[in-house]
N, C-alpha and C positions, 0 to 999 in steps of 0.2 A: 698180824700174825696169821699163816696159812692153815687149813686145820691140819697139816702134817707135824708141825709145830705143836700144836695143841697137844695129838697123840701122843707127841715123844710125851709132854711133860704129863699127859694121863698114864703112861707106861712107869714114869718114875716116879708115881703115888705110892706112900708109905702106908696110908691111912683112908678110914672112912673120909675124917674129914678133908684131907687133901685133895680125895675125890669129886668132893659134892661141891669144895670150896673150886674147885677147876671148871666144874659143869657152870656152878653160878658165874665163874668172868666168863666163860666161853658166852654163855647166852645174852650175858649182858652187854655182852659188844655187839649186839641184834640191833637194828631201828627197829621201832613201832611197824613199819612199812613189811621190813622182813618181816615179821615176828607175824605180821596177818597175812602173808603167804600162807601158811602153813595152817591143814585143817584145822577148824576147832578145837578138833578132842587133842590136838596136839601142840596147843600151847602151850606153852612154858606156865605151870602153877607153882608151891610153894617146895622148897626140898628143903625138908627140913632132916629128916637121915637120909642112910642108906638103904631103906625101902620105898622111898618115898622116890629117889633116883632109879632106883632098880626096877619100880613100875614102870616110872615114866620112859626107861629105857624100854622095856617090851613094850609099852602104846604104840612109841615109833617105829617098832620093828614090826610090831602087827599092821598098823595103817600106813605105812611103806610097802607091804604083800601085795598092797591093793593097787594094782594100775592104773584106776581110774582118780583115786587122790594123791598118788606120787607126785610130786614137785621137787626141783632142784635142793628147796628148801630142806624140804621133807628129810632128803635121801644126805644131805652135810649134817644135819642133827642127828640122825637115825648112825650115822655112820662113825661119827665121836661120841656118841653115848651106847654103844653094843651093850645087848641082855647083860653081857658077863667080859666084863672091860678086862682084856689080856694083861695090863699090868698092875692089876690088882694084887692084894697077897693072896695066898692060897689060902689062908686060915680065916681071910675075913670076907670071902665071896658073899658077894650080893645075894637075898634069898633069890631061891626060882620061882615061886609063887608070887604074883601082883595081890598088892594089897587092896582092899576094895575102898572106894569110895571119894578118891584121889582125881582131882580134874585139873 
């Protein structure tokens, strides 16, 4: 599945969980190989809510800014998990604030 595919079915998420349940199969279709493409601070850790997704979505979009760690990787993950996923519901947007402590 192409991540244009992916998008559609993130745009007709109902829920937190549908969410976070989408991000985990999207990443899990990752090999180990891809998976260490991508800088360190930007592996894939635990998402266990929706804040825990919503940081990990700003890490990739802050170390994506960066030119010098940008990777093909980088920029397909960074690009299916946006700060603030378009089709999410309005009433249940991800906070803005990264939570601390999350690797």
């Amino acid at each position: 599945m192409g991540v244009g595919d992916w998008n559609l079915r993130l745009k007709g998420a109902h829920s937190n969980r549908e969410v976070i349940d989408l991000a985990r199969d999207f990443i899990a279709q990752w090999t180990p190989a891809e998976i260490a493409e991508l800088p360190e601070s930007c592996r894939p850790g635990q998402m266990k809510g929706a804040e825990d997704l919503a940081y990990y979505a700003f890490a990739l979009a802050k170390e994506e800014r960066k030119s010098a760690a940008c990777t093909s990787r980088l920029t397909t993950l960074a690009s299916f998990l946006p700060p603030r996923p378009c089709g999410f519901p309005r009433s249940r947007r991800f906070p803005r604030s990264p939570r601390s402590g999350f690797s």
